[in-house]
N, CA and C of each residue as an Amber inpcrd file, in Angstrom:
protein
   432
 -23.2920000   2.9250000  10.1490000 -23.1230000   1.5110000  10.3880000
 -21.7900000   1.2790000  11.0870000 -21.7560000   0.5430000  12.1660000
 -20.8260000   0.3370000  13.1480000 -19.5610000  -1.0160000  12.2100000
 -18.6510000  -0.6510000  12.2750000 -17.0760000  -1.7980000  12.2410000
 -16.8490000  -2.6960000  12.9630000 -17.3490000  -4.0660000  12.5880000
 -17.1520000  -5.2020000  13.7780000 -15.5100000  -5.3750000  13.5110000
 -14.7610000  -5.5050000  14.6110000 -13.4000000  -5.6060000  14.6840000
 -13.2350000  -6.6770000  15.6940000 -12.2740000  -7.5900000  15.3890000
 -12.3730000  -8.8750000  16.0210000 -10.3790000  -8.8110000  16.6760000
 -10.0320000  -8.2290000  17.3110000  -8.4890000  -8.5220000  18.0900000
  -7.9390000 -10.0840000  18.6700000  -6.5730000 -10.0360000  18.0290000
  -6.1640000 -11.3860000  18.6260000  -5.5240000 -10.6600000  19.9180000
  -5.1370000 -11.8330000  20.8890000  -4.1480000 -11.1350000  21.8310000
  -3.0020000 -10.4800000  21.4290000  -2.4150000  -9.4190000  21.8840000
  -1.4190000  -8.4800000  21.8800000  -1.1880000  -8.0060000  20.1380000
  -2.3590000  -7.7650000  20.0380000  -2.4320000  -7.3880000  18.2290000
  -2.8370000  -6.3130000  18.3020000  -2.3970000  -4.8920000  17.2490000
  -2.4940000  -3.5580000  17.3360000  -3.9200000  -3.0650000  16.7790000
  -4.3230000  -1.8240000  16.8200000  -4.7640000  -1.3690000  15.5930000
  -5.1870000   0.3080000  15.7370000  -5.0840000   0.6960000  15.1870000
  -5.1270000   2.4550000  14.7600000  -6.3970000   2.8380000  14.3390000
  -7.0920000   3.7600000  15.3120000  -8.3120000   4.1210000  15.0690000
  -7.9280000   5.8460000  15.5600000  -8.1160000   6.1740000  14.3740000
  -7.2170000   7.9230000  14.1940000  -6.1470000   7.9790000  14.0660000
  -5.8790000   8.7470000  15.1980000  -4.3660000   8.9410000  15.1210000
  -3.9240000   8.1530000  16.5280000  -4.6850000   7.2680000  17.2130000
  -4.2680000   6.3500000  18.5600000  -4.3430000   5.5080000  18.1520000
  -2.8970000   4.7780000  18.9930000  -2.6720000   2.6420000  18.6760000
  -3.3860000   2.3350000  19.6760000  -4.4080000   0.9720000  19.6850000
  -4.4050000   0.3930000  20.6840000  -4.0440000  -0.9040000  20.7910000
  -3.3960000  -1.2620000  21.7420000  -2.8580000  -2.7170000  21.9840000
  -3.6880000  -3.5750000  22.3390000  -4.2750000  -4.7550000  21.9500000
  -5.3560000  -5.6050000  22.7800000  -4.0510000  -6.0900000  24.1190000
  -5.1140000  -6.8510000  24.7220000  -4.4270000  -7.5860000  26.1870000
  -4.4530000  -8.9500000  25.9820000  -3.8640000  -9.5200000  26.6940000
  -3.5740000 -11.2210000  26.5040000  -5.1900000 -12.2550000  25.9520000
  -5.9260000 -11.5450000  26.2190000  -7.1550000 -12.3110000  25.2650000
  -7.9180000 -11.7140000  24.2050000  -8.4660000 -12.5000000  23.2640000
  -9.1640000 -11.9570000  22.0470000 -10.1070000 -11.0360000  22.5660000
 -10.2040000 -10.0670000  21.9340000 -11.8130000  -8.8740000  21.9620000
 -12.2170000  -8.3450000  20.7070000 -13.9790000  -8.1180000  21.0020000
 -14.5690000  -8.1240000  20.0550000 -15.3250000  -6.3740000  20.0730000
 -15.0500000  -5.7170000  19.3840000 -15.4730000  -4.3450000  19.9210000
 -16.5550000  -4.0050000  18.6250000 -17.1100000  -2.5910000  18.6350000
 -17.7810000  -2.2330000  17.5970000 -17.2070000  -0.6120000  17.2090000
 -16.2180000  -0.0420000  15.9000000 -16.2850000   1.4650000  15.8530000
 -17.7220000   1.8680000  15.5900000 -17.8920000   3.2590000  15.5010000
 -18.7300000   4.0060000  14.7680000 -18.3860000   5.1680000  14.9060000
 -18.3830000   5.5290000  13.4800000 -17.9750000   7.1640000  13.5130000
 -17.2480000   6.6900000  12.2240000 -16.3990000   8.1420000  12.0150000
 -15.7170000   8.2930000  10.5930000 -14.1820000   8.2930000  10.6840000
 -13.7080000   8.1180000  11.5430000 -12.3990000   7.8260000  11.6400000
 -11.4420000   6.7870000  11.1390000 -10.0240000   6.8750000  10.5200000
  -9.4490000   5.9940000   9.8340000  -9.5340000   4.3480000  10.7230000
  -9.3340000   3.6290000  10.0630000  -9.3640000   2.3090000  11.0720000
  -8.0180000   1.1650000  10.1060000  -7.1090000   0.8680000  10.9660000
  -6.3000000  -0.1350000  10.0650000  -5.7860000  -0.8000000  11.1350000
  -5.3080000  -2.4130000  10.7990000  -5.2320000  -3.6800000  11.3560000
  -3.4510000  -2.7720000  11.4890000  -2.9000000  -3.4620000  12.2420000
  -1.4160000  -3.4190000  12.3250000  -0.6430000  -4.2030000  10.8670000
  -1.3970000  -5.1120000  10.5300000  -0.6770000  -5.9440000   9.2960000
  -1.0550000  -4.9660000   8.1240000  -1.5480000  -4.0160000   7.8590000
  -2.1350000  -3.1050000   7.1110000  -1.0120000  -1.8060000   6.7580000
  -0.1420000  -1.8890000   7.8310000   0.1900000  -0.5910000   7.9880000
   1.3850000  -0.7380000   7.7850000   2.2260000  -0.4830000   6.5370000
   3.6970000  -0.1150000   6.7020000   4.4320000   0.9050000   7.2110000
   5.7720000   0.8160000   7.6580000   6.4480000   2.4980000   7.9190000
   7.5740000   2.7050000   6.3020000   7.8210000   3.7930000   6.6270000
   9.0450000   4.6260000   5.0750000  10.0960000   3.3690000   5.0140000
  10.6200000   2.6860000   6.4540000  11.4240000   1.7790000   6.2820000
  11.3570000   0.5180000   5.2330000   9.5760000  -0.3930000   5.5910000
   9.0530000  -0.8900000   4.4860000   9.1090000  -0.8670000   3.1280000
   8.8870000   0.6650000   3.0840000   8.0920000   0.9980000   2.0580000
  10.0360000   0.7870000   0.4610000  10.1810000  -0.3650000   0.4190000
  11.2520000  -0.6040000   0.0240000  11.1880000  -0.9960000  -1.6070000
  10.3820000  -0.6950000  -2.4730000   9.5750000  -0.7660000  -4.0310000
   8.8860000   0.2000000  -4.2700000   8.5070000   0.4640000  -5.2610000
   7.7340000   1.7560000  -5.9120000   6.5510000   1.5660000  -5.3190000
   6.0340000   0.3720000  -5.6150000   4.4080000   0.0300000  -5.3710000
   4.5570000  -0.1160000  -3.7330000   5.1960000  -0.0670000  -3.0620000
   5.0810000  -0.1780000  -1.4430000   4.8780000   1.6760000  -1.0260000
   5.8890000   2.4560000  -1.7330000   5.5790000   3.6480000  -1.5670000
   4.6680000   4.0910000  -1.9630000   4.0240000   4.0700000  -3.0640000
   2.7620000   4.4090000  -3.4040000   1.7300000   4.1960000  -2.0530000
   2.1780000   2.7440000  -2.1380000   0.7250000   1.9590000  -0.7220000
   1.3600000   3.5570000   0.4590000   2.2820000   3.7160000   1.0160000
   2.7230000   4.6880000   1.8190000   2.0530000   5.9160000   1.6120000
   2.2650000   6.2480000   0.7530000   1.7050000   7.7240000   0.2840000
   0.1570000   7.4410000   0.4980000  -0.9340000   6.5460000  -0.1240000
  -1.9230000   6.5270000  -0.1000000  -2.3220000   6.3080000   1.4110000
  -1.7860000   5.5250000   2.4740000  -2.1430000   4.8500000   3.8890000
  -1.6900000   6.5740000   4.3670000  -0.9090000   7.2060000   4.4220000
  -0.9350000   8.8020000   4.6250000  -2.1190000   9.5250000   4.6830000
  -2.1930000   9.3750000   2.9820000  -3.8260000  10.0090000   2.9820000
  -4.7280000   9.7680000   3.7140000  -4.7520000   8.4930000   3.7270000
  -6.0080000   7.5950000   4.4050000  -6.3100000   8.2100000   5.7960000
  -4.9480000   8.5400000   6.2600000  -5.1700000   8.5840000   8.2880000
  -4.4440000  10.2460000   8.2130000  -4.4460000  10.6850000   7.3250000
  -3.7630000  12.2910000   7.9640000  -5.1240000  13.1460000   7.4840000
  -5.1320000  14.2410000   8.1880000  -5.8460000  15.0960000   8.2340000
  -6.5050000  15.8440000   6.8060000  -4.9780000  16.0760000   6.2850000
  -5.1990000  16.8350000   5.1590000  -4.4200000  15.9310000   3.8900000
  -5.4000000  14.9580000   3.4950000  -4.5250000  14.1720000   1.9450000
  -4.7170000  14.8190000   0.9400000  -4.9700000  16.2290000   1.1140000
  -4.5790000  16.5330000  -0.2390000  -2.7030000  17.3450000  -0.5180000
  -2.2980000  17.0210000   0.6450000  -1.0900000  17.4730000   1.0220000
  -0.0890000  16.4570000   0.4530000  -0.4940000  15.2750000   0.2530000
   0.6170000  13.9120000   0.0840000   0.3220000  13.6170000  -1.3640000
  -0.7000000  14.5580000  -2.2940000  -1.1910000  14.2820000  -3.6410000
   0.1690000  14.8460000  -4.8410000   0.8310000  15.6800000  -4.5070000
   2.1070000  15.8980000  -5.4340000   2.9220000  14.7880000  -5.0530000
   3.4500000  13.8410000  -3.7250000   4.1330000  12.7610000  -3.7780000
   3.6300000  12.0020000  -4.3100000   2.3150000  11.3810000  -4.3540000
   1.7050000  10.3710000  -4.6260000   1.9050000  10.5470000  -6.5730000
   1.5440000  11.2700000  -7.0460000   1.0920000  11.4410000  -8.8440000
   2.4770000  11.4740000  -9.3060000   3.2780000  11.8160000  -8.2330000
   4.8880000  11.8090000  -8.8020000   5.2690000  10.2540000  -8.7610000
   5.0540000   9.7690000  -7.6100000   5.1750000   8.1100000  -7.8020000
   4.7640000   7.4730000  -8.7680000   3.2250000   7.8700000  -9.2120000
   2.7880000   7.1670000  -9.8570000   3.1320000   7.2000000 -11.3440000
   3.9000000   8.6560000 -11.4460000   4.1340000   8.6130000 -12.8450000
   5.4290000   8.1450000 -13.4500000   6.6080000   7.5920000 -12.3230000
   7.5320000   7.1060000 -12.4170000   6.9840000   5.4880000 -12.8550000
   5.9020000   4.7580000 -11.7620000   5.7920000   3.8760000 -11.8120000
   5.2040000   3.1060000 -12.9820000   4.4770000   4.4470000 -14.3540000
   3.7100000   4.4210000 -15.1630000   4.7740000   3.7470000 -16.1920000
   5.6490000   4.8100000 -15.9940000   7.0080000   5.2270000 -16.8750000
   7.5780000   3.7160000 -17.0490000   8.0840000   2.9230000 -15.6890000
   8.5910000   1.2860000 -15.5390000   7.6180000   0.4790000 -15.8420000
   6.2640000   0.5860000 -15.6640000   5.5710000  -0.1630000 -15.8580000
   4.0060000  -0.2540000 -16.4850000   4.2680000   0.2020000 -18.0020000
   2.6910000   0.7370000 -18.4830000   1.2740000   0.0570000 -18.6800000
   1.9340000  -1.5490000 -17.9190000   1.0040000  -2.4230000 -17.9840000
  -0.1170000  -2.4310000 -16.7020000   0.4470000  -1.2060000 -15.7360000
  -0.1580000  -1.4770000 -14.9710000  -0.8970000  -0.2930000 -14.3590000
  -1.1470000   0.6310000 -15.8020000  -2.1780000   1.6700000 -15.6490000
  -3.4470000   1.4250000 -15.6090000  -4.4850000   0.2720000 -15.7270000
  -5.6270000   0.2480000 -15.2920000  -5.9220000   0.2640000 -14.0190000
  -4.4880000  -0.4990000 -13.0500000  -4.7190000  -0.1990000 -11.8070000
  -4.0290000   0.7050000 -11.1510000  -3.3690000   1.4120000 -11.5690000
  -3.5680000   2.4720000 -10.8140000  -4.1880000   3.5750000 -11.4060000
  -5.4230000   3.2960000 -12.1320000  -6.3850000   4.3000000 -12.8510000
  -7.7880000   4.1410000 -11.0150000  -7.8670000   3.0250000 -11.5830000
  -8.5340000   2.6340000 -10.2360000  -8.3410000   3.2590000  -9.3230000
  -7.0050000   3.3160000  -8.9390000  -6.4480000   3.9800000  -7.6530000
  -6.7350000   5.4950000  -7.5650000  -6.3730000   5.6730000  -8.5920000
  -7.0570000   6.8790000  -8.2940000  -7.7890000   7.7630000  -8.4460000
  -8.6740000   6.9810000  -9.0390000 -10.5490000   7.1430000  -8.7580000
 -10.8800000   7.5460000  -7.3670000 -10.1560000   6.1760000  -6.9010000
 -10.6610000   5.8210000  -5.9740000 -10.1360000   7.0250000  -4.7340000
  -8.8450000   7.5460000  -5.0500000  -8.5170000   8.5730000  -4.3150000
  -9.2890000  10.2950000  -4.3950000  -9.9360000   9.9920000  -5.7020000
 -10.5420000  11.6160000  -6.4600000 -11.6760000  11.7260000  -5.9930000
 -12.2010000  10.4180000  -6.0350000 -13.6760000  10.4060000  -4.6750000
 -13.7680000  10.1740000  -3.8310000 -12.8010000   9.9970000  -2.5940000
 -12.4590000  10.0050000  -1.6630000 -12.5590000   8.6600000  -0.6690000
 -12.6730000   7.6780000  -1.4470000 -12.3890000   6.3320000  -1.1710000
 -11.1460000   5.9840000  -0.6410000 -10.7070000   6.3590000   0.4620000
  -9.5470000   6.2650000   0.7560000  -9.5040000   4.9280000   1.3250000
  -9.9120000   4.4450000   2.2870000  -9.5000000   2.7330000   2.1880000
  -9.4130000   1.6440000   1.2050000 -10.2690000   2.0400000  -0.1360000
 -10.6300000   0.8560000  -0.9130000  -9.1870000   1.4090000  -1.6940000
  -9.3600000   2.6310000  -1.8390000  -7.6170000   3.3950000  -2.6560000
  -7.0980000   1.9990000  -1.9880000  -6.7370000   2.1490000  -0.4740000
  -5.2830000   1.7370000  -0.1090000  -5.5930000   0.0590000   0.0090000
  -6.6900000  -0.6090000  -0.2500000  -6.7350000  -1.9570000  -1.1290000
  -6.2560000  -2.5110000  -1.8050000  -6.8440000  -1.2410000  -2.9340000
  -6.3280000  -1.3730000  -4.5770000  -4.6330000  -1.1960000  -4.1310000
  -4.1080000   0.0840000  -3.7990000  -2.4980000  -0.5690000  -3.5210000
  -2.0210000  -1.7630000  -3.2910000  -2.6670000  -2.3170000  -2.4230000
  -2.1180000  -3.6450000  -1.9860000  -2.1330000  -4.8490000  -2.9340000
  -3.0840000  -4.4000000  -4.1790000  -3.1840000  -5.4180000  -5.2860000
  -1.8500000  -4.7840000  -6.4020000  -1.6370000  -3.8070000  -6.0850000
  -0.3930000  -3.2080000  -7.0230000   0.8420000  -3.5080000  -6.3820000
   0.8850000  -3.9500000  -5.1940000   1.7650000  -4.5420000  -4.4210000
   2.2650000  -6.0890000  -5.2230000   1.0250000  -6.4320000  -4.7570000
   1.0960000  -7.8130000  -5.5270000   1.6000000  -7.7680000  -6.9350000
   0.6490000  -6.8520000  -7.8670000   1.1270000  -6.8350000  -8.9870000
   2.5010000  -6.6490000  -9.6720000   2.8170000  -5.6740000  -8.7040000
   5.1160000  -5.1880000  -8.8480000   5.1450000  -6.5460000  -8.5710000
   4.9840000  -7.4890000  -7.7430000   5.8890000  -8.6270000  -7.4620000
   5.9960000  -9.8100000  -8.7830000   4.5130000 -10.0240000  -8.8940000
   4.4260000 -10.4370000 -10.5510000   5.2650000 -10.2030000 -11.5540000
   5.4090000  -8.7700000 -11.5490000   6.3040000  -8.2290000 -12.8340000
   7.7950000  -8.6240000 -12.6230000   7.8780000  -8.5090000 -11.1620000
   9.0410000  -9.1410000 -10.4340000   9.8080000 -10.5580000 -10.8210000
   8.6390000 -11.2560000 -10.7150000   8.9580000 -12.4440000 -10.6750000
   9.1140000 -13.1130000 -12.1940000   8.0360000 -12.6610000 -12.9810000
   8.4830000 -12.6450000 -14.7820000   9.3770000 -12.5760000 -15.1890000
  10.0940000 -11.4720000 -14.5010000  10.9380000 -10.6100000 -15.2320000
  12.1710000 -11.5800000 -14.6480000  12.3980000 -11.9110000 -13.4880000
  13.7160000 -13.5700000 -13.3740000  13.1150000 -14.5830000 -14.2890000
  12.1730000 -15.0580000 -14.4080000  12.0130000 -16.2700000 -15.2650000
  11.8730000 -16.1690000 -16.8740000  12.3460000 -14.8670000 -17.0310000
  12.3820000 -14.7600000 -18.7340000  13.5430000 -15.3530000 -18.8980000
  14.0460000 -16.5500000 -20.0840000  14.8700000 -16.7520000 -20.6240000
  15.6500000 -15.6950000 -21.1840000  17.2430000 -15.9390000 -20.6040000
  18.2650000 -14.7150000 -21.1950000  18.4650000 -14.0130000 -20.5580000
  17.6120000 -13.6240000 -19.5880000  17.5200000 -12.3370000 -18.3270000
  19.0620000 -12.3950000 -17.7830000  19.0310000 -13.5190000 -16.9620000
  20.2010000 -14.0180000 -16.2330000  21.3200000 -14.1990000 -17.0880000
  21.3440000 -14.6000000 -17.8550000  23.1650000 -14.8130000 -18.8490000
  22.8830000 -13.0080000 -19.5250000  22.3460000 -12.1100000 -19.6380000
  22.3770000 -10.7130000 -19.6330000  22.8100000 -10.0940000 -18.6320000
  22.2240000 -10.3440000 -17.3030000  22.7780000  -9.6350000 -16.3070000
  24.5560000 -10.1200000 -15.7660000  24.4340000 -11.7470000 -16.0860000
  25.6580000 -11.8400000 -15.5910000  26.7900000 -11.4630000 -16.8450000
  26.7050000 -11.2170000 -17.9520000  27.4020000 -10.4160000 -18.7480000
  27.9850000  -9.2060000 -18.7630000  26.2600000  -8.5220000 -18.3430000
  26.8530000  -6.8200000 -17.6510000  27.5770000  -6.9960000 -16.5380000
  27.5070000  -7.2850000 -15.6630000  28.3080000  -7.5460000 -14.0850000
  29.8880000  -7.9290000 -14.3410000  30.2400000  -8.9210000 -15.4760000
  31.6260000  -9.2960000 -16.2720000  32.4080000  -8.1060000 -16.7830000
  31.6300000  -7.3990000 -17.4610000  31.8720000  -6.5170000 -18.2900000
  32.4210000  -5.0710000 -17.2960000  31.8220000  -5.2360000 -16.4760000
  31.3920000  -4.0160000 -15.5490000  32.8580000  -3.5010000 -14.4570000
C-alpha cells in the first residue's frame, strides 16, 4: 500500500537516506516500497535532542532510518534505564516503546516517543507547580 504525502512549499522530507526539498508550490506524491519516510518536523538532530525523553526519541528515529538498529539498542536500553530510574511513572510507556521496537515497529516506536516527549514535559511542568518546590530550590541556591 502506497504513502499519500502531501508537501507544503519549500518543506523537507527523508525518504531513506535522501532529503528532498519541495519547490515553491504544494505537491502531492505517492511512496511505495519499504523505506523510512519522515516529515522534517519529525526529525530532530543530537543538538535538539536536549532531555532524556528527546534522546531516547533520537536513539529510536536512528533506528528507524539506519540500516542496522540493532546497533543503537545498547544506547537506547541505557537511556531508558536512566529514564526509568528519574521517572518510574512512566514505565508503561516506555514498555510500549519497546514492544514496539522488539517487533519491529519502528515508526509507531518513534510515535510512542513523541508521547514520552510530551510526557517528560508534564512531569516538567508538575514538578514547578508543586507547592515548596521553589522556596526549596531558592534555599539550596542561598545556601550554596
Amino acid at each position: 500500500m502506497a504513502l499519500k504525502v502531501e508537501l507544503k512549499p519549500g518543506e523537507r522530507i527523508l525518504i531513506g537516506e535522501s532529503v528532498i526539498t519541495n519547490g515553491p508550490q504544494r505537491t502531492h506524491f505517492l511512496i511505495d516500497g519499504k523505506s523510512p519516510v519522515l516529515r522534517e518536523k519529525d526529525i530532530i538532530t543530537p543538538a535538539e535532542a536536549t532531555s532524556p525523553a528527546k534522546r531516547i526519541y533520537l536513539v529510536v528515529l536512528l533506528m528507524y532510518t539506519g540500516r542496522d538498529p540493532a546497533a543503537h539498542h545498547e544506547t537506547y536500553f541505557t537511556l531508558v534505564r536512566e529514564f526509568l530510574a528519574a521517572a518510574p511513572s512512566a514505565a508503561r510507556l516506555l514498555a510500549d516503546i519497546n514492544n514496539l521496537i522488539l517487533t519491529g515497529n519502528m515508526y509507531k516506536a518513534l510515535r510512542s516517543a513523541r508521547q514520552l516527549i510530551a510526557y517528560e514535559q508534564d512531569l516538567i511542568s508538575n514538578e514547578k507547580c508543586r507547592p515548596g518546590v521553589r522556596k526549596r530550590r531558592d534555599s539550596e541556591l542561598q545556601s550554596a
